[in-house]
C-alpha positions in Angstrom: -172.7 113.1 168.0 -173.9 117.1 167.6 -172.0 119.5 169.1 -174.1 121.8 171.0 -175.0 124.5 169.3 -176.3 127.9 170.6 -178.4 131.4 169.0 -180.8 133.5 169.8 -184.3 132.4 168.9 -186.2 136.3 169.0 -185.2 139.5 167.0 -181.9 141.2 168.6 -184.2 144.1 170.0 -184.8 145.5 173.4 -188.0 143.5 174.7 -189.9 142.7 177.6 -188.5 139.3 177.3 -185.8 137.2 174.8 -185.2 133.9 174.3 -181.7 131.7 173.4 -181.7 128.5 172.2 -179.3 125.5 172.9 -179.4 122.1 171.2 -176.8 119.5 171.1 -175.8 116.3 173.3 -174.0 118.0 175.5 -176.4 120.9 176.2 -177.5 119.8 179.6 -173.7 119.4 180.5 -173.1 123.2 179.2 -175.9 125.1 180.8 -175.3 123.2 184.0 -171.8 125.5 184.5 -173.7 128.6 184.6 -177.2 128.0 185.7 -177.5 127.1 189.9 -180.1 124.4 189.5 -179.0 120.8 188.9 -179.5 119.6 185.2 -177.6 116.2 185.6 -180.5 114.0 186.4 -183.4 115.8 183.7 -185.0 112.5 182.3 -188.3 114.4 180.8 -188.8 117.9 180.3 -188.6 120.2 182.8 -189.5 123.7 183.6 -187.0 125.6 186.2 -186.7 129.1 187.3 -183.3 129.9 188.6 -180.1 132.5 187.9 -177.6 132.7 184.8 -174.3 133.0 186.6 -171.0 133.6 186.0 -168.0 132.9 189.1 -171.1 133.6 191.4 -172.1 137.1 189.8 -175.8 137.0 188.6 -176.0 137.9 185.2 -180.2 137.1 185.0 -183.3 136.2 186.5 -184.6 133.4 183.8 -187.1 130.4 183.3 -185.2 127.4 181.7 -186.9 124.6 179.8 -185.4 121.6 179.3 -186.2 119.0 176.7 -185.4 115.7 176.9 -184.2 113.8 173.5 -185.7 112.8 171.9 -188.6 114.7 173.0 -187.5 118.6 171.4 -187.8 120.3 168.2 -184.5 118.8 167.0 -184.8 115.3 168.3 -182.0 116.7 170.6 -181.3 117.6 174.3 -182.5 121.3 174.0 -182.5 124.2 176.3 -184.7 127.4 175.7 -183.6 129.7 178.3 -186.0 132.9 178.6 -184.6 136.1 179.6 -185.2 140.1 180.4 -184.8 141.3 176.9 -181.8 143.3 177.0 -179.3 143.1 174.4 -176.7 143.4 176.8 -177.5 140.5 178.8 -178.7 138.2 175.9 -174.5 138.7 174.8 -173.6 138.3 177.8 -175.4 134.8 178.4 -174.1 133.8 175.2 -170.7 134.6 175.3 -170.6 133.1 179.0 -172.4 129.6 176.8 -169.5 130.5 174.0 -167.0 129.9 176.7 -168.1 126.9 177.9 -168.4 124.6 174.5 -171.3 125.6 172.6 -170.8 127.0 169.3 -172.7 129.7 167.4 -175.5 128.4 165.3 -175.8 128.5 161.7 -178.7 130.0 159.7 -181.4 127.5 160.3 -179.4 124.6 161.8 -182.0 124.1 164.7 -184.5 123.3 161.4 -181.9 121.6 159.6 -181.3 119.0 162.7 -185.3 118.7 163.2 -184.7 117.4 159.2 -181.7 115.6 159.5 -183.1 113.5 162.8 -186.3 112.7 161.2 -188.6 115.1 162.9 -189.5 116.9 159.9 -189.4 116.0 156.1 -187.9 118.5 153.9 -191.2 120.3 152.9 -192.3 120.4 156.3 -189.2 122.4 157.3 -189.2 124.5 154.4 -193.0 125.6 155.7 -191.5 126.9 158.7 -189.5 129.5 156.9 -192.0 130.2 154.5 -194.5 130.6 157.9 -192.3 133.3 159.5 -191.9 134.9 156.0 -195.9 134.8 154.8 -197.9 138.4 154.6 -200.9 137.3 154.2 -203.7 135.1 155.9 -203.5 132.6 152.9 -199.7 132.0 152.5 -199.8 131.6 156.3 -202.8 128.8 156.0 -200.8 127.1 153.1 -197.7 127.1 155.3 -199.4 126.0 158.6 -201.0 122.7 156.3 -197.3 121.9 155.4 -195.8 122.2 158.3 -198.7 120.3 159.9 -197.4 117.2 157.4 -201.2 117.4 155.2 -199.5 118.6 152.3 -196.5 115.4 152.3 -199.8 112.9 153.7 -201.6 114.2 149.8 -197.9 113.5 147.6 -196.7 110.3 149.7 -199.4 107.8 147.8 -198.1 109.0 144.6 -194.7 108.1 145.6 -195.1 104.9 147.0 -197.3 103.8 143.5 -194.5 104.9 141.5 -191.7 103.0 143.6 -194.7 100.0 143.7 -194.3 100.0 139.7 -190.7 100.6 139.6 -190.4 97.6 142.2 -192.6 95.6 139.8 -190.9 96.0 137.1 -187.4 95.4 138.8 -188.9 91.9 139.7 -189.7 91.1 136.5 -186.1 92.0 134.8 -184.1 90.2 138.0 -186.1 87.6 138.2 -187.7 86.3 134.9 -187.6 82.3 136.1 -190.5 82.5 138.9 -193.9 81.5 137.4 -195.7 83.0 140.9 -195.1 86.9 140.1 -196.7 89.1 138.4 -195.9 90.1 135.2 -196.1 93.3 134.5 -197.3 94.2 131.2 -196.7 97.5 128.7 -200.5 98.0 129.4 -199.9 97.8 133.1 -196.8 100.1 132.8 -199.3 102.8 130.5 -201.9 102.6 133.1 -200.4 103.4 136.2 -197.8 105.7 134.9 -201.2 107.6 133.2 -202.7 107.8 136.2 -199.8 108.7 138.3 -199.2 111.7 135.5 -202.8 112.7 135.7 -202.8 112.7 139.7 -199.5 114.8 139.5 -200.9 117.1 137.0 -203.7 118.2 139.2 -200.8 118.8 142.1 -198.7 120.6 139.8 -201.8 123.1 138.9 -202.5 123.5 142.6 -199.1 124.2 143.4 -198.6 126.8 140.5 -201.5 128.6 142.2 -200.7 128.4 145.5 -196.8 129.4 144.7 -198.5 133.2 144.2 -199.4 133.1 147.9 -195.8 132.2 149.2 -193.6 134.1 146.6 -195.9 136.4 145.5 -196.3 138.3 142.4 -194.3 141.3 140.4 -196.6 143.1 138.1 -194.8 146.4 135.8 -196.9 149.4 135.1 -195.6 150.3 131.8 -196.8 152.8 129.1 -196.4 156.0 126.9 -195.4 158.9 129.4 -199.0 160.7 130.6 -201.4 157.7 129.9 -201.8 157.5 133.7 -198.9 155.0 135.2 -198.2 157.0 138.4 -202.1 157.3 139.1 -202.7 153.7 138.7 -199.8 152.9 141.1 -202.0 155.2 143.5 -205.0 153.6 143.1 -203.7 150.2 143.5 -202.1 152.0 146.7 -205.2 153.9 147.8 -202.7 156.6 148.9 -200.6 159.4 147.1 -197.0 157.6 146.4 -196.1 158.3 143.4 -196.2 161.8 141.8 -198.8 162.8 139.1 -198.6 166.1 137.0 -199.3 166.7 133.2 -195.3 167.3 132.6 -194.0 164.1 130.4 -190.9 162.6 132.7 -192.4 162.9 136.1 -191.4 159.5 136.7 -188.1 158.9 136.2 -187.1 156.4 139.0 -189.3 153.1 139.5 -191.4 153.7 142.3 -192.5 150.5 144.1 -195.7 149.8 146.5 -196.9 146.7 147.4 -200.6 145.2 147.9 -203.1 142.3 148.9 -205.0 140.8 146.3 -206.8 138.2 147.2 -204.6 136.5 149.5 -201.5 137.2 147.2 -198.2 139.3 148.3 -198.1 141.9 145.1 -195.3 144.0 144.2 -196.2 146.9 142.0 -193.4 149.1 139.8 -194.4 152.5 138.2 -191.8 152.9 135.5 -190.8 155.9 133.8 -193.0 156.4 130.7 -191.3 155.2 127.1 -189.7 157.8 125.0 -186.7 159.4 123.9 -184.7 162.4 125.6 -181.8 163.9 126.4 -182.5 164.1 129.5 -179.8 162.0 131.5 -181.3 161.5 134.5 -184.6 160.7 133.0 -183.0 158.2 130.4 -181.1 156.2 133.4 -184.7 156.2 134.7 -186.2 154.6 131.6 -183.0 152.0 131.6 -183.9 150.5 134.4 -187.4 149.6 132.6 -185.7 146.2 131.4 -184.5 145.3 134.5 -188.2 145.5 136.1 -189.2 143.8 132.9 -187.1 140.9 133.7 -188.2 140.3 136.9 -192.0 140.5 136.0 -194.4 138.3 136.0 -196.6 140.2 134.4 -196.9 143.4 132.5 -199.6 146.0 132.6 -199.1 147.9 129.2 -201.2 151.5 129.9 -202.6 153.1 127.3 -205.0 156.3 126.8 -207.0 157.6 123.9 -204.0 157.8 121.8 -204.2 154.0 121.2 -201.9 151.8 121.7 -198.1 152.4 121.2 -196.5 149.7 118.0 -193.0 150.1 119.3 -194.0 150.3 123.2 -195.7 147.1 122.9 -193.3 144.9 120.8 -190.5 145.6 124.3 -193.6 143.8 125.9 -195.9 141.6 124.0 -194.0 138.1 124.6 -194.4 138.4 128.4 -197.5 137.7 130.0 -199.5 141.4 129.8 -202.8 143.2 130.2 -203.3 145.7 127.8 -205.7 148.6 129.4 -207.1 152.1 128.7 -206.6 154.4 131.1 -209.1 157.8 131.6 -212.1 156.0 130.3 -213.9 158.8 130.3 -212.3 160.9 127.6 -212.4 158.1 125.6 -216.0 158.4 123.4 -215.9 155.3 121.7 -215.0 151.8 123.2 -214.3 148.5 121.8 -216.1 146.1 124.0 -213.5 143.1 123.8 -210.9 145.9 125.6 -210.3 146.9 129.3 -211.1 150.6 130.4 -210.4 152.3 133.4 -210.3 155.3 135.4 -207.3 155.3 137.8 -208.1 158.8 138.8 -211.1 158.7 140.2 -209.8 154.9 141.7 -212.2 153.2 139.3 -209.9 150.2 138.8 -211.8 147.2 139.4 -212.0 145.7 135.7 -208.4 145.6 135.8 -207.8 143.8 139.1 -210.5 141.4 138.3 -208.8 140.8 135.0 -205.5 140.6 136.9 -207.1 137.4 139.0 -208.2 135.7 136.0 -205.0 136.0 133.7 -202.7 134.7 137.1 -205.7 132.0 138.1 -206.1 134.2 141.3 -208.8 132.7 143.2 -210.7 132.8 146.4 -211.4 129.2 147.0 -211.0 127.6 150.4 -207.0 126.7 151.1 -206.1 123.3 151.0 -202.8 121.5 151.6 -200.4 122.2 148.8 -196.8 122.6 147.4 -196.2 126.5 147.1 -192.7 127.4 146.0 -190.2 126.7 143.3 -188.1 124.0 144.4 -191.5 121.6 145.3 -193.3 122.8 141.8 -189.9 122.2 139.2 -190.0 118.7 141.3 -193.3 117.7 140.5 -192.7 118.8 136.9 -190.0 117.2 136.4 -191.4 113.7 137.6 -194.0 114.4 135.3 -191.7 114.6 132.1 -189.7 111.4 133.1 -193.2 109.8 133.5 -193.9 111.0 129.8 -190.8 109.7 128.6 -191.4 106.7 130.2 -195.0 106.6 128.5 -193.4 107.1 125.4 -190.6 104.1 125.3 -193.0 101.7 126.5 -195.2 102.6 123.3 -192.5 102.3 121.3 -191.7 99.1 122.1 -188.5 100.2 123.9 -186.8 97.4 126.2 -188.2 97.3 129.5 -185.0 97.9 131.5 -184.8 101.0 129.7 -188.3 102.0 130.3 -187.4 101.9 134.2 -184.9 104.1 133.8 -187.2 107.2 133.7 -189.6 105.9 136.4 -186.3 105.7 138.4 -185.5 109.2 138.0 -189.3 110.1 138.6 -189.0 108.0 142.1 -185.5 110.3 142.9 -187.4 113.1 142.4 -190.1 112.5 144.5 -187.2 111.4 147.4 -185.4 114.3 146.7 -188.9 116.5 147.2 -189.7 115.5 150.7 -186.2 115.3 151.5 -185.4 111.2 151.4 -182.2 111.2 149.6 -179.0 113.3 149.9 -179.8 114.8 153.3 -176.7 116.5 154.2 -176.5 117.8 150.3 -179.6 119.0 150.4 -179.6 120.8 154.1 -176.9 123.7 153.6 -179.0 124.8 150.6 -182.3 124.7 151.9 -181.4 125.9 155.1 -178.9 128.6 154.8 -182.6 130.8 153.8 -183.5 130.5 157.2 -182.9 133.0 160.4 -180.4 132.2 162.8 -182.1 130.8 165.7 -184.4 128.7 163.7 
């Protein structure tokens, strides 16, 4: 049985109108105390308009719809109970609810019992959060496929062909004696488990893409102080953030701004150019360079016509980077393999077109696929046990052994729509999530 529990669904601002959420077995039972319409006999979901009250004082004026288990969101008996959208009467509602056996929700605990009764799988109810969260028109698309189910419907075949050779093989071992079943071969073991690699391979290429449009990307400006940082920040921008003069140790805070490109969320950091001083504010300001610099995923090392800095670019030159010259036009002579610009005069292009290719930024039609960190270290992961499975059937390994790592590939695949471990896997997941949802 699940207590009832009880949150509110919109932001706690003063609105026009508000909305609290109830779900639990007893939910009918609870709101029935305080609302003067008869919930005892809902057997399908109803809409009512009626009064919150409290020992015959009127709190509200609401609508109140009830869902019938398990016919709701949660599988559950579930109230929604839409108010005037004042703070003071949302608390009061639920404290009156409080104080008649609901309980406050947890973050995400609506989701988590939509996942735990088998109304969503696991990456369908991680697409809700990544929904609300998405800023752009991509990650949103991406996120209304998975929650939709498309993206599970594409990985579920994969699954079921690596429990189908896992099941095979189990035969086999258990039992040897019975002439009518199928022996399964190394050759048959190489095959499928090469073309289950392959198929995974193209998902795990998809989902490293599309993982930009739900998490987005951190990029650091970085370079020699003057080359030109704080007016690329600006053009990226297309307005005046950061501060540009000619004096060396402007910038001596990272200054942040964040932009669209292409669909992708992109978080830009100006850092404070890279030299020595004795200046202590300034040098506080060019220690917090390695901290962007851990965080990046990828460096833009800004140069002028001085050429490139040796001791600059060993700090950067194991990270993924874009080397570029800045002020193109006071440079007279140009290598043609290297990247110029003028951020200036906003003339920026060949960088953010280089930016696309290096990240595999692309404008190609959506189409369902696993987009964050959790899904993607899955799918790599069943691709290594896969491998290693590949590579002790070649080596003549015994075949018991062999099954081991296409067992752990079949756990992993469980564990990444959210078949195995539920309740494990629920206050992890879900704590992310807003209270309400």
């Amino acid at each position: 049985m699940f207590e009832t529990i009880v949150a509110l669904a919109t932001p706690p601002l003063k609105s026009a109108l508000a909305i609290i959420r109830l779900s639990g077995d007893d939910c009918f039972e609870i709101v029935n105390k305080v609302f003067d319409h008869d919930l005892s006999n809902i057997s399908k979901r109803e809409i009512f308009h009626g009064h919150i009250v409290n020992e015959n004082k009127v709190i509200d004026e609401v609508m109140l719809l009830a869902y019938v288990s398990p016919h709701s969101f949660t599988g559950e008996n579930s109230i929604e109970i839409i108010t005037h959208g004042s703070m003071l009467i949302v608390n009061e509602i639920i404290k009156l609810l409080l104080s008649k056996g609901a309980r406050m929700a947890s973050n995400g605990e609506f989701s988590s019992r939509a996942y735990l009764n088998n109304k969503l799988d696991l990456v369908q109810a991680e697409a809700i959060n990544d929904l609300i969260n998405a800023t752009t028109i991509e990650g949103r698309d991406l996120s209304m496929l998975a929650l939709k189910g498309d993206t599970s419907a594409l990985f579920r075949p994969i699954k079921d062909k690596i429990g189908e050779i896992l099941s095979n093989i189990e035969v086999n071992i258990d039992y040897p004696e019975y002439e009518d079943i199928e022996e399964v071969s190394r050759e048959k073991i190489n095959e499928y488990c090469v073309n289950i690699v392959n198929e995974l391979n193209e998902l795990v290429k998809n989902a490293e893409r599309s993982k930009l449009y739900n998490e987005g990307l951190n990029i650091a400006i970085v370079g020699k102080p003057n080359v030109g940082k704080s007016s690329l920040l600006n053009a990226f921008l297309n307005e005046e953030k950061a501060i540009v003069t000619d004096i060396a140790g402007t910038t001596r805070d990272v200054v942040e701004g964040e932009i669209n490109l292409s669909g992708v969320p992109v978080r830009l950091f100006d850092t404070a150019g890279f030299r020595q001083s004795s200046d202590k504010i300034e040098a506080i300001g060019i220690k917090k360079i390695n901290d962007v610099l851990s965080k990046a995923d990828l460096v833009i090392y800004v140069a002028d016509e001085n050429g490139i800095d040796v001791s600059l670019y060993s700090e950067i030159k194991d990270k993924k980077h874009i080397i570029v010259y800045n002020k193109s036009d006071k440079i007279s002579k140009k290598d043609p393999n290297a990247l110029y610009i003028s951020a200036l005069n906003k003339d920026i292009s060949p960088l953010t077109n280089k930016i696309k290719e290096v990240m595999g930024i692309s404008i190609n039609k959506i189409s369902p696929s696993f987009n964050n960190s959790r899904q993607l270290g899955l799918l790599e992961k069943m691709v290594e046990c896969l491998k290693v499975a590949i590579k002790d059937n070649n080596d003549n390994q015994p075949i018991d052994l062999v099954s081991v790592s296409i067992m752990s590939a079949y756990n992993a695949a469980l564990d990444l729509l959210g078949e195995s471990n539920k309740n494990d896997l629920s206050d992890e997941i879900f704590s992310r999530f807003c209270v309400g949802k």
